[in-house]
N, C-alpha and C positions, 0 to 999 in steps of 0.2 A: 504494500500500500504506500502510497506516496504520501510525503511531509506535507502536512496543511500548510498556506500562507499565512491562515491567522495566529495571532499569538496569546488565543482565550484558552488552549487548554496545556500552555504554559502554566499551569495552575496547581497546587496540589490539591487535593480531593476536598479536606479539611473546608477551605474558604466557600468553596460551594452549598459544603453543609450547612456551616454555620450561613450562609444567606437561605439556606431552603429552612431553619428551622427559624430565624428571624421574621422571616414575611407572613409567617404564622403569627407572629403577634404583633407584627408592624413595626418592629423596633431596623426591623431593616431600611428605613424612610427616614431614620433621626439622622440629621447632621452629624457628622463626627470630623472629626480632625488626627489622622495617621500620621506618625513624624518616623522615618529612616535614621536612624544613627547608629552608632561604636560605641558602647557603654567603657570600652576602652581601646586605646590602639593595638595592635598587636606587638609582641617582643621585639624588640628592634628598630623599632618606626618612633621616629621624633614628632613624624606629622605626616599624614594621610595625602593624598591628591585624589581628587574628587573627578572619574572619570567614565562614561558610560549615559548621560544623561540625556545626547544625543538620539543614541542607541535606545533609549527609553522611549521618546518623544516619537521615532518613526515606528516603535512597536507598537505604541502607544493608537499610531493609526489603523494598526492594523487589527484592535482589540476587539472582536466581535465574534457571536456565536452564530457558527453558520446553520443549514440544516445538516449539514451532514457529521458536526459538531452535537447541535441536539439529538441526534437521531442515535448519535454512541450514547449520550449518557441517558437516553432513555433506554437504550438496547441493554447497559449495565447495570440499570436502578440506582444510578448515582443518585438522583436527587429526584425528588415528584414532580408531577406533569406540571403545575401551577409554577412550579421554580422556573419549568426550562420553556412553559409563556415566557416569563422575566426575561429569562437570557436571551431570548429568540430578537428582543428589542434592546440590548444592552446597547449603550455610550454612554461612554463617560463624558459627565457635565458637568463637573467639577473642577475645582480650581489647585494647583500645585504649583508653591514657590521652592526654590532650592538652591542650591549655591552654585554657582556657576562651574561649566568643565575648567579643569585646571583650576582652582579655587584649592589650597591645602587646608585641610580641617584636622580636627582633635577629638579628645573625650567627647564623647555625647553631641560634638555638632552634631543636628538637623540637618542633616544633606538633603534632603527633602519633606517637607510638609504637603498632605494631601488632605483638603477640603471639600467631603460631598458627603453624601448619602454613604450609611454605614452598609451597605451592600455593592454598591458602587466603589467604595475603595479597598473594603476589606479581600477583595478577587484579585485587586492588582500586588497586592504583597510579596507571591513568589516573582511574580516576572522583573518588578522590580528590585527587588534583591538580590536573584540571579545575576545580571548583568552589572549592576552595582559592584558586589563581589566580588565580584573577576577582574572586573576594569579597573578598580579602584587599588586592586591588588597589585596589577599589571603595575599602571601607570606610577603607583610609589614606590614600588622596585626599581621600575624606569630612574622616576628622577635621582634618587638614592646612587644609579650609576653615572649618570650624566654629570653630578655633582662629584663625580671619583673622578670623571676625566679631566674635569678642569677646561673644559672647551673644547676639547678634542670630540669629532664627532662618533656617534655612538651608533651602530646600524642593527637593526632586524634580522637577525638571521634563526628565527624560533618554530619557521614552520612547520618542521617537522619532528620536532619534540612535543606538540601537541594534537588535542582534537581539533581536526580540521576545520572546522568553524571558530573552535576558540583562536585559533592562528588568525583568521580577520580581524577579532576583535582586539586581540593582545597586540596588533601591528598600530591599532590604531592610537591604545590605550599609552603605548609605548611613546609613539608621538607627540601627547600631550607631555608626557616625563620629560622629552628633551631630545628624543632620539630624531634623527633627520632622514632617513630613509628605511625601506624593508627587502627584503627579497621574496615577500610573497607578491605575485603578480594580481590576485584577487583582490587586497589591499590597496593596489595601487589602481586599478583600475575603480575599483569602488569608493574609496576615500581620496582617493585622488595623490596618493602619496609619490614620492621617491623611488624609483626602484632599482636595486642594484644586484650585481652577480654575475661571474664570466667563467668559470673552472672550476671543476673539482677533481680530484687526485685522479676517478677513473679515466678521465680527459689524458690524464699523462699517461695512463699507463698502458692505454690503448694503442697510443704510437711507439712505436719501433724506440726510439730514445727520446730523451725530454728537448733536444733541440727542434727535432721534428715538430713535438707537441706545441713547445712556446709560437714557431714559426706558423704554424697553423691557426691558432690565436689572435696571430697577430693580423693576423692576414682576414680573417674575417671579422674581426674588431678593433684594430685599429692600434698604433705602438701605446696608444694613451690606456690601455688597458693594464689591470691588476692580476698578475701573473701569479701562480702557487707555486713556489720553491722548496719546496721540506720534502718532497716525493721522493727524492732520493739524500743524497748529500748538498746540503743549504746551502753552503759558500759557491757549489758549482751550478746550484741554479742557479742563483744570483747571478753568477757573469753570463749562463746563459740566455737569463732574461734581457738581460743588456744589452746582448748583441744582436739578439730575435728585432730586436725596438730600432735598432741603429740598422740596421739589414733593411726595414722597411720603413728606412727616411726620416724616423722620429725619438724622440726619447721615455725613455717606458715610465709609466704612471706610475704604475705602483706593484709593488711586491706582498704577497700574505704570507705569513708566517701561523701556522697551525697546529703545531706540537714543540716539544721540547721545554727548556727553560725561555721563554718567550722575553724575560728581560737581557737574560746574555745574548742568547740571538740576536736581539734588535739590535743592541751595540756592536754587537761583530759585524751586521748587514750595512748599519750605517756606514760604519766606518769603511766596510769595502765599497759602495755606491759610490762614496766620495770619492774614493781611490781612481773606482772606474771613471770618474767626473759625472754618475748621473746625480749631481746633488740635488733635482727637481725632482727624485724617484721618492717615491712616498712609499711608508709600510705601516702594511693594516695587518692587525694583529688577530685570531680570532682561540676557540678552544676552550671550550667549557667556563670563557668568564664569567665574573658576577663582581659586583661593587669594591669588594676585598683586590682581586685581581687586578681590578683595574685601577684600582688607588697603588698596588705596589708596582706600577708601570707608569707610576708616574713621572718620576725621572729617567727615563728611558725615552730612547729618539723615536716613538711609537705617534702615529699622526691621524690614528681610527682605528677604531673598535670593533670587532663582529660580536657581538651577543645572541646567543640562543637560548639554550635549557635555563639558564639560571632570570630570564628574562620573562620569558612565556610561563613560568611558574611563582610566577611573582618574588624570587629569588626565596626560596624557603618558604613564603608564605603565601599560598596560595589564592587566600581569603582573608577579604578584609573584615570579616566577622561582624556584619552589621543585622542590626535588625529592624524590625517593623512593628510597631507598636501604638494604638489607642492612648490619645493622652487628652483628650476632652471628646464628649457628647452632647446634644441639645435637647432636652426635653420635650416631650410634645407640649406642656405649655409656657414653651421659649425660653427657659431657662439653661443655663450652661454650668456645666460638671465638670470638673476637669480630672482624670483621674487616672491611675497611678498602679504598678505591681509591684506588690512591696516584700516579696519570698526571695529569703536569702541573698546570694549572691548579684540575682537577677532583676534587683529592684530598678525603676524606673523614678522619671519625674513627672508628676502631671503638668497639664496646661500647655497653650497653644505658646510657642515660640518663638521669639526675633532675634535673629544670630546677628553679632556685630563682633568687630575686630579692634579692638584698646587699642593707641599707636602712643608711644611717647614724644616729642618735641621734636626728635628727629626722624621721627616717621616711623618708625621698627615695632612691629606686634609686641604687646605686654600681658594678653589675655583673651581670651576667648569670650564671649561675654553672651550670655541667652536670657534674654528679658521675657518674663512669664505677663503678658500682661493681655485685657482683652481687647487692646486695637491697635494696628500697625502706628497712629498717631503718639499714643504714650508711648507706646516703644522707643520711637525714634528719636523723641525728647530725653527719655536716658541714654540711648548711643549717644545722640550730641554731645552731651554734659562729659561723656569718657572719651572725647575724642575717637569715637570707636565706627570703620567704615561697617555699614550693612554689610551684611553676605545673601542675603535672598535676594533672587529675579524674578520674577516670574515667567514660569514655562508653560504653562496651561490657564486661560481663563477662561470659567464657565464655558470648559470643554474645548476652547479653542484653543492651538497648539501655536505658540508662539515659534515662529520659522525662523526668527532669528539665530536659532540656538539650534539648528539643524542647518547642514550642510558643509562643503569644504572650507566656507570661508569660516564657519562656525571651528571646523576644528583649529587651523592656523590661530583662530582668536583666544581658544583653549592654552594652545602652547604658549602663545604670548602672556595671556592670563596667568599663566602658573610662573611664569620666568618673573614675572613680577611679584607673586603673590609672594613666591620663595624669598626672593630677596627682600620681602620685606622684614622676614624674621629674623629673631638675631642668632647670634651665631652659632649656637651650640645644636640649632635644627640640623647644622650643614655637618656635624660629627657622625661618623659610621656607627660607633659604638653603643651600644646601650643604655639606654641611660630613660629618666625622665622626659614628657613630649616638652616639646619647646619652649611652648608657653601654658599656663595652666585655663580650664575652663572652670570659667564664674556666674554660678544664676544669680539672677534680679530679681526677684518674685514682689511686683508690686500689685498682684491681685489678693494675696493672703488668702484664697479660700482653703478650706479643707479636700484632702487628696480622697479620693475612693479608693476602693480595690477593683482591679481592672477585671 
């Protein structure tokens, strides 16, 4: 059977229930308010990068039950006939602010706030936490390497250490991190990326000798092309790449280096390019990096990056470990609850939320700051007072998908976004090591009511 286009039964079974036993009593009609966040970061992470939102917004269009949708979950008994009327007419008419792609967040940021009907939002929780998770993963392992290179560019090469779908996304999420191109072709024709890639070892190994191989290379891509030397003995590809370049009129781009001690090599390669006089030969480095690696290459004549496994896996962490949770309801007669899971480990904060960022005098994040309050107007009057920028946009209102925030230009604004958002924080976000997030997150709570159990 073929994969649906739509993405309603991206859903776990759970959310359906709970609307098929809510519309029994109408409580599936009361406004609610669903907030996305990290009740903490994960191990290693000073600060999150917020990416995938995009990715949400064109799901987002595509959220509906088809009949051949209702026609499974009647065929299953998932949910009774009266539910899957409802679903047969689903859209979402609700409103959702969030922080923008490339936005770095903390503890318990609100990466998303959804405002609708408690059956209306509560169906979208897996799909957007799926893709949340992943990208968000992605993208702050991304940046995490990009900040090890120090400017040096950092490339996509993860496609094939992943599920073939998450490979689009991890290219993309990668991008907002800092990385400047991929070598999945689907990525680049889809998101509109970079793409790179000319040889792999069985390319040499197929020809008779590696002169052959380079000359053949060369010859259908051109001298400015990045040749692989480690196939056999490195110093002797190296001069053969040199001379493959100079044989057909031009001087060779670049060298890769794939195995070995990759900071000795780089030094011994430099220094013979030099020798040879290609001192415009560039080497790209690649081989099971990940942020560590690439920070110990950092003194080394190394001038790009290839990252895979440790990239597309969110370097160790796969998941940004966010969740979805109920923090105010409306009553039927108009009243507003705001409320709260208070078990263990897993407690939550009720009330609707306004993220702002504390800057000190010279601009640099001091605190995360989440004003509990019931309208974006008081909110804002406390950001003010803390010198603190908003973090919500809004992406969805009353159901309409803001297109800003979708598209190629959308992503380039993401990466731009985050190269800002990073440097705004002080310095200790930019440290590899473990440690405390960057800056601490601070509630405001100027509504004072009492929390429920959720």
């Amino acid at each position: 059977m073929s994969a649906s286009r739509t993405t309603s039964l991206m859903t776990d079974m759970y959310e359906l229930t709970m609307i098929d036993a809510t519309l029994r009593t109408e409580r599936a009609h009361r406004l609610s308010t669903f907030e996305l966040f990290g009740r903490r970061l994960p191990s290693l992470r000073r600060f999150g990068v917020v990416a995938g939102t995009a990715r949400i917004l064109e799901a987002l269009q595509r959220f509906e039950f088809t009949a051949d949708d209702c026609d499974y979950l009647h065929a299953q008994k998932i949910v009774s006939d009266d539910t899957i009327d409802y679903l047969r007419s689903y859209r979402f008419t609700g409103t959702i602010r969030g922080y923008r792609e490339g936005e770095c967040y903390f503890e318990n940021s609100p990466l998303l706030s959804v405002e609708s009907t408690f059956a209306e939002a509560v169906v979208l929780e897996t799909l957007l936490l799926s893709i949340l998770n992943h990208d968000c993963a992605i993208a702050s392992a991304a940046s995490r390497m990009t900040i090890a290179a120090h400017g040096r560019p950092c490339l996509d090469m993860g496609a094939r250490r992943t599920h073939e779908r998450a490979a689009i996304s991890a290219a993309r999420a990668a991008y907002i991190g800092g990385f400047v191109a991929t070598s999945l072709l689907e990525a680049g024709k889809r998101y509109g990326l970079k793409t790179i890639g000319t040889a792999a070892h069985s390319f040499t190994l197929l020809h008779d000798n590696e002169e052959q191989a380079f000359a053949a290379q060369v010859a259908a891509l051109g001298p400015d092309t990045t040749l692989l030397v480690d196939t056999y003995d490195v110093m002797r590809g190296v001069e053969r790449a040199v001379n493959a370049a100079r044989a057909a009129g031009g001087e060779l781009g670049a060298v890769r280096l794939d195995s070995g001690d990759l900071v000795a090599q780089a030094f011994k390669v430099r220094a013979r390019l030099d020798e040879l006089g290609a001192t415009s030969t560039k080497i790209t480095v690649t081989n099971d990096l990940d942020e560590y690696a690439i920070a110990s290459l950092g003194a080394a004549p190394v001038d790009a990056y290839g990252v895979g496994t440790k990239m597309v896996t969110g370097s160790g962490i796969p998941t940004a470990a966010l969740v979805y949770k109920l923090v105010q309801h409306v009553d039927s007669d108009g009243s507003a609850h705001n409320v709260a899971k208070r078990s263990g480990k897993k407690s939550t904060v009720g009330g609707r939320k306004y993220p702002g960022r504390a800057r000190d005098e010279d601009g640099y994040a001091q605190a995360e700051l989440l004003v509990i309050a019931d309208s974006a107007q008081e909110a804002q009057k406390v950001l003010k007072e803390r010198n603190a920028r908003p973090l919500h946009v809004d992406l969805v209102t009353d159901g309409v998908i803001n297109e800003k925030y979708i598209g190629s230009q959308a992503l380039q604004d993401a990466q731009d976004h985050h190269m800002a958002a990073r440097n705004e924080l002080p310095y200790q976000a930019w440290r590899l090591s473990a440690g405390e997030p960057a800056i601490p997150t601070e509630y405001i709570d100027i509504v004072h009511r009492e929390t429920e159990m959720e």
